[in-house]
C-alpha positions in Angstrom: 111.7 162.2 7.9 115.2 161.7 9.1 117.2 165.0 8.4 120.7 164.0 7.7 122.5 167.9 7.1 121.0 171.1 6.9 121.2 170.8 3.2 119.4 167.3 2.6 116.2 166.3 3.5 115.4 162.2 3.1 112.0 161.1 3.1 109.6 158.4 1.9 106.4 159.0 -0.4 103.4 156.2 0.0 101.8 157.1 -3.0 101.6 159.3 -6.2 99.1 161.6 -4.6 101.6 161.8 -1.7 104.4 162.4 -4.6 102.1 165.0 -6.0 101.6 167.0 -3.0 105.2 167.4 -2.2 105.9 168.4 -5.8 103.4 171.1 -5.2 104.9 172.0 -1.7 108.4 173.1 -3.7 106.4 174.6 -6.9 105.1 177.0 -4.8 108.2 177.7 -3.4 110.0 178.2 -6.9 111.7 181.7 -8.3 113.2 182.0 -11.8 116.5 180.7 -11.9 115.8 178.1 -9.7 117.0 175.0 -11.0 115.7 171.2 -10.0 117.5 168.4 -11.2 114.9 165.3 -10.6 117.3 161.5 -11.2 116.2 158.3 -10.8 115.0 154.9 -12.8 112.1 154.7 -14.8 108.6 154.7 -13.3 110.0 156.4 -10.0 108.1 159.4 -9.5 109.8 162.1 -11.6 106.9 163.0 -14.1 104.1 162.8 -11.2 106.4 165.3 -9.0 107.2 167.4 -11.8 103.3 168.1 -12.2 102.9 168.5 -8.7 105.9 171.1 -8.9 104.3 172.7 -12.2 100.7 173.1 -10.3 101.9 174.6 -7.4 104.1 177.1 -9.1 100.7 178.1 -11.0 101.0 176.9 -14.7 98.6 177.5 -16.7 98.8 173.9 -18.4 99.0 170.6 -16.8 102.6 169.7 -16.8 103.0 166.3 -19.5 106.8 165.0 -19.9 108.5 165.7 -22.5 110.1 162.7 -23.8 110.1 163.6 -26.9 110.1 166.9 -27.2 112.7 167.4 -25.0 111.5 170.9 -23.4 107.9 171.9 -22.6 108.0 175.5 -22.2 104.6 176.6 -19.4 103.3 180.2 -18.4 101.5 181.7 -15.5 98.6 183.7 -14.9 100.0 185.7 -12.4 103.3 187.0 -14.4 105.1 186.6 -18.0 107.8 184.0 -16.2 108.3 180.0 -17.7 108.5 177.3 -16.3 110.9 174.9 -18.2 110.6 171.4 -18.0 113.2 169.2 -19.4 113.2 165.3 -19.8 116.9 164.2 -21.3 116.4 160.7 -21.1 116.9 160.5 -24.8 119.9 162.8 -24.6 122.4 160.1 -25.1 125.8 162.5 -24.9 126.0 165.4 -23.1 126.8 167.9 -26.3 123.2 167.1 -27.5 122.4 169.6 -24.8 122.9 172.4 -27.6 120.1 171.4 -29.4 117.6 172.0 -26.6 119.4 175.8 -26.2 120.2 174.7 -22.5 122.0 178.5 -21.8 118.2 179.8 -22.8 117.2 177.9 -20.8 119.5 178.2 -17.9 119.6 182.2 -18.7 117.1 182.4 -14.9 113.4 183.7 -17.0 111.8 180.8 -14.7 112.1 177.6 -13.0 113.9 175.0 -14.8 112.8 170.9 -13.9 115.6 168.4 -15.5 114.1 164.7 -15.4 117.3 162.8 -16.1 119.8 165.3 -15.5 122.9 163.2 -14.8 122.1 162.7 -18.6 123.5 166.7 -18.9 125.3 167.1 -15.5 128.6 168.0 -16.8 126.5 171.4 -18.4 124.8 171.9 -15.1 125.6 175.2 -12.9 127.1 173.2 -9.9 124.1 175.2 -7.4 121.3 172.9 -7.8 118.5 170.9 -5.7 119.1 167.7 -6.6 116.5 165.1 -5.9 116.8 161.6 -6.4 113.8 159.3 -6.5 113.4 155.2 -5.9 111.3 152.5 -5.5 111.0 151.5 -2.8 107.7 149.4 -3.0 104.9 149.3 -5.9 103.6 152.6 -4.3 106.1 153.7 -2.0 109.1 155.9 -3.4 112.4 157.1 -1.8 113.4 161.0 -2.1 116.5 162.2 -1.0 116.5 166.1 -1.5 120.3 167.7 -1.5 120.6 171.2 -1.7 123.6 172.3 -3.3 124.5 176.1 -2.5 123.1 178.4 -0.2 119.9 179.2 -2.6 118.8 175.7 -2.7 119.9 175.2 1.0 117.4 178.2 1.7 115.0 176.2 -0.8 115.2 173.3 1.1 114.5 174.4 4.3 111.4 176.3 3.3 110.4 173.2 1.9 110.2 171.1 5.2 108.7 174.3 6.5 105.6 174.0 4.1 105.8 170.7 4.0 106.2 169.5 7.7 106.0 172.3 9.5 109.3 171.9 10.7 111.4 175.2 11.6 115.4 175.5 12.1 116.1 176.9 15.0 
């Protein structure tokens, strides 16, 4: 787990339980607003983090992507937020981004997930986690976690705290 700022984390997942789990790690960590902007190829790990992330943040249905619906909208028990997930893979120029209502979306009632959100970037509030995912291997996927702004650098260090264990001092 080399740490390469304050404000990115790089780390290697050996399987989609693994992937899971850390998903869960930052859903639990989540407030509304909070936006996560997952990038990377097909088959890389987004959808299997995402429903980490959704589970841990307490939804009250299992996360599914949204390919073609473009948003899946999920409650929880505990409180009237949403979690928004959003898959813009099949948002092939960035002014489709009004048909989804992405201000709505944006307006900070929950946790917004972007799969493919270079797809949108240029609508994108420029404080973000961004997380990039790779294959590495058949099982084993690359994360790089940069945490743009002090929110998501705040975000990113409780994450290696639950995660790891590791503190800054």
């Amino acid at each position: 787990m080399p740490i390469l700022r304050d404000s990115e984390l790089d780390l290697i997942s050996h399987s989609a339980e693994q992937t899971w789990r850390l998903g869960t790690r930052l859903g639990g960590l989540l407030q509304a607003g909070d936006i996560v902007c997952l990038a990377g190829d097909l088959g890389a790990g987004k959808t299997a983090f995402a429903i980490g992330v959704g589970e841990g943040w307490g939804v009250t249905t299992p996360l599914t992507s949204p390919t073609y619906n473009l948003v899946h909208e999920h409650t929880r028990k505990d409180d009237s937020q949403i979690l928004f997930h959003i898959d813009c893979y099949r948002l092939n120029n960035p002014a489709a981004t009004e048909t989804i209502g992405l201000d709505d979306i944006l307006s900070g009632r929950g946790p917004v997930l972007i799969e493919w959100p270079e797809h949108i970037e240029p609508y994108l509030p420029s404080e973000r986690l961004w997380i990039e995912l790779r294959i590495t291997e058949p099982t084993r996927r690359s994360f790089v976690f940069e945490g743009i702004g002090k929110r998501y650098e705040t975000l990113l260090q409780q994450f290696r705290d639950a995660s790891f264990g590791v503190k800054k001092k």
